[in-house]
C-alpha positions in Angstrom: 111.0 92.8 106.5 110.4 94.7 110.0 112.3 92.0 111.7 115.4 92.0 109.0 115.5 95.6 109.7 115.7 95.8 113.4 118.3 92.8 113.8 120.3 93.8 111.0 123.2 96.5 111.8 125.8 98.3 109.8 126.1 97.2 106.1 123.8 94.4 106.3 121.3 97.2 107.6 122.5 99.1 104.7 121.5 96.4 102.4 118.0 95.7 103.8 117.2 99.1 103.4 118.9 99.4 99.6 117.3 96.5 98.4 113.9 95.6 100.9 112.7 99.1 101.0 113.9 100.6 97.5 113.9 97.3 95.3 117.4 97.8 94.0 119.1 95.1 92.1 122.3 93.4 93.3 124.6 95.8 91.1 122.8 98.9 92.0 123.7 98.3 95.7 127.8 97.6 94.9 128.0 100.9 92.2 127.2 103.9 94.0 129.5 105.5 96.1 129.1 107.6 99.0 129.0 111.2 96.5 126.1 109.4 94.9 123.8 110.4 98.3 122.8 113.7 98.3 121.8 114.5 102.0 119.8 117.9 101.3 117.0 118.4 104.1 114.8 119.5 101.6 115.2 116.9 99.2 117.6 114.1 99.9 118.3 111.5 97.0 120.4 108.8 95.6 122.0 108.4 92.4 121.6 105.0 91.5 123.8 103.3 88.7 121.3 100.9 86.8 121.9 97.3 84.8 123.8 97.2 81.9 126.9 97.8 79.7 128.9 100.9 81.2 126.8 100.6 84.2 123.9 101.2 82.5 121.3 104.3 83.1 121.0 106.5 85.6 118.5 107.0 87.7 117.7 109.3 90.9 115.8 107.8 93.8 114.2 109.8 96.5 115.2 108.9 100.0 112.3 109.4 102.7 113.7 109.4 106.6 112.9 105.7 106.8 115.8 105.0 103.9 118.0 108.7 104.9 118.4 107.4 108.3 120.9 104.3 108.3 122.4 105.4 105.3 123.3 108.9 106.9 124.7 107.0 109.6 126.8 104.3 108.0 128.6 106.9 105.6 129.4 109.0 108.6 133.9 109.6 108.4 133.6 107.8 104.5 135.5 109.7 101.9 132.9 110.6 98.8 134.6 107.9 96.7 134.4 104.9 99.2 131.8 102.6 98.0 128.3 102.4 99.9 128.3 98.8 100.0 131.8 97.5 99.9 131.6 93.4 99.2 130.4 91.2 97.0 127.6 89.2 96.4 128.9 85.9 98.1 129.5 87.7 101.6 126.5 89.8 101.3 124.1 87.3 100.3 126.0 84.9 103.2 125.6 88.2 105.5 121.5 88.6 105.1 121.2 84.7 105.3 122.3 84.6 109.0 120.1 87.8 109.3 117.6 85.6 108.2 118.1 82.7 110.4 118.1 85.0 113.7 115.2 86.2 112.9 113.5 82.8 111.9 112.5 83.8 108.4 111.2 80.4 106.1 113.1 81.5 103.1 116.8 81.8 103.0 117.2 85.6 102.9 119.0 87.4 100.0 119.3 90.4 98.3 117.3 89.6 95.3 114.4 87.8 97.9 114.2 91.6 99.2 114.3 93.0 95.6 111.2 90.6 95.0 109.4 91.0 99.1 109.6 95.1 98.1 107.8 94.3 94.7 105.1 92.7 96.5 104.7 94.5 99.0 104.3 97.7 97.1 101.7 96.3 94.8 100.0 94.7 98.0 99.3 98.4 99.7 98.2 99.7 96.4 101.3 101.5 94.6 100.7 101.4 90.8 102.2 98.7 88.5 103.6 101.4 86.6 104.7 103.6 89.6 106.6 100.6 91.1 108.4 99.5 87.4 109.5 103.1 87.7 111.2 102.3 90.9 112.8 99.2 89.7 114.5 101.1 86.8 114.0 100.3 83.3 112.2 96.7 83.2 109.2 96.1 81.5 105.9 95.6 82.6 106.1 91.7 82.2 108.6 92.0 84.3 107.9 94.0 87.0 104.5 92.0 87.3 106.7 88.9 87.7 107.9 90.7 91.1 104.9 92.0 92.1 103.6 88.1 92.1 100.4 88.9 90.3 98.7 85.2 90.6 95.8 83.7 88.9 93.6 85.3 91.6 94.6 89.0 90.8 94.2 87.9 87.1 90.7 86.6 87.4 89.4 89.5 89.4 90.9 91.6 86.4 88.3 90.3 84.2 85.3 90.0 86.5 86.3 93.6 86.8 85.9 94.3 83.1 83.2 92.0 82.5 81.6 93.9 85.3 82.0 97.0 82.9 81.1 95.3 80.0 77.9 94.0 81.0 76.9 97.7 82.0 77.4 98.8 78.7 75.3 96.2 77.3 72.8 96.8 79.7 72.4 100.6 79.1 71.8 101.8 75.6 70.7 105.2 76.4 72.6 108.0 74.4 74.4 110.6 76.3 75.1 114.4 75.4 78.0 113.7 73.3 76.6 110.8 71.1 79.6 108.5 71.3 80.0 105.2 70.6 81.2 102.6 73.0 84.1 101.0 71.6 83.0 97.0 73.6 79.8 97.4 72.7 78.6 99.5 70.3 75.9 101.5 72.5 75.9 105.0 72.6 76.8 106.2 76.2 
């Protein structure tokens, strides 16, 4: 993703930063328009125009300098109804692959392999399944774990985790102040 980011210029920049470092999905980077940024120094955002009939919801996304920066720039002289990213998915996706190919990535490069890389990525340096479905818009959880790429490993750590737990319980009957029950396994902790 570094490497996307520092070969890619202009729109393509734009893209990379829309979709690799904010997860957006390919209609959410060709709705908003320029008025949709709001460039306050205290708390700059972007309006973002989810999936769905009519458009579909709306949501707000914060915009830290990392994501501020290129978008600032490339919307420099636009009028506030010019669209942020101004061509379809064909070019676009045609755009990131050369990208891609400068910077010797494995994978072709499009918009929805960044959509998935931020998924992963977030859930790699610890951001919370919830917390990330939040920034993908309305999905649900199934979903959004399908993104993050949560393997067989993750899944059978999950359990060790809670048979971990578990076997505490079962190992320490004591009763504590409060007298309640354990709903696993019945002791009173």
């Amino acid at each position: 993703m570094v490497a996307l980011y520092g070969k890619a210029t202009g729109r393509v920049r734009v893209r990379v930063v829309l979709q690799g470092f904010n997860g957006l999905r390919e209609c959410e980077v060709r709705r908003p328009r320029v008025r949709d940024l709001t460039m306050a120094l205290l708390r700059p955002t972007m309006t973002v125009h989810g999936k769905g009939r009519f458009g579909g919801k709306y949501r707000t996304m914060p915009m830290d300098p990392l994501r501020r920066a290129p978008l600032e720039q490339w919307v420099r002289g636009k009028g506030a109804d010019e669209r942020l990213y101004p061509v379809g998915h064909s070019v676009a996706d045609g755009e990131l692959a050369a990208v891609g190919r400068a910077c010797a990535v494995s994978v072709r490069v499009t918009g929805h392999v960044l959509r998935r890389s931020f998924g992963r990525l977030a859930y790699q340096v610890g951001i919370p399944v919830p917390t990330i479905q939040r920034i993908y818009g309305p999905a649900s959880v199934d979903q959004t774990l399908q993104y993050v790429g949560v393997g067989e490993e993750e899944r059978t750590e999950g359990f060790a985790v809670f048979d971990r737990h578990f076997s505490r319980g079962l190992e320490s009957r004591s009763r504590s102040p409060d007298g309640k029950r354990c709903l696993f396994c019945d002791a009173i902790h």
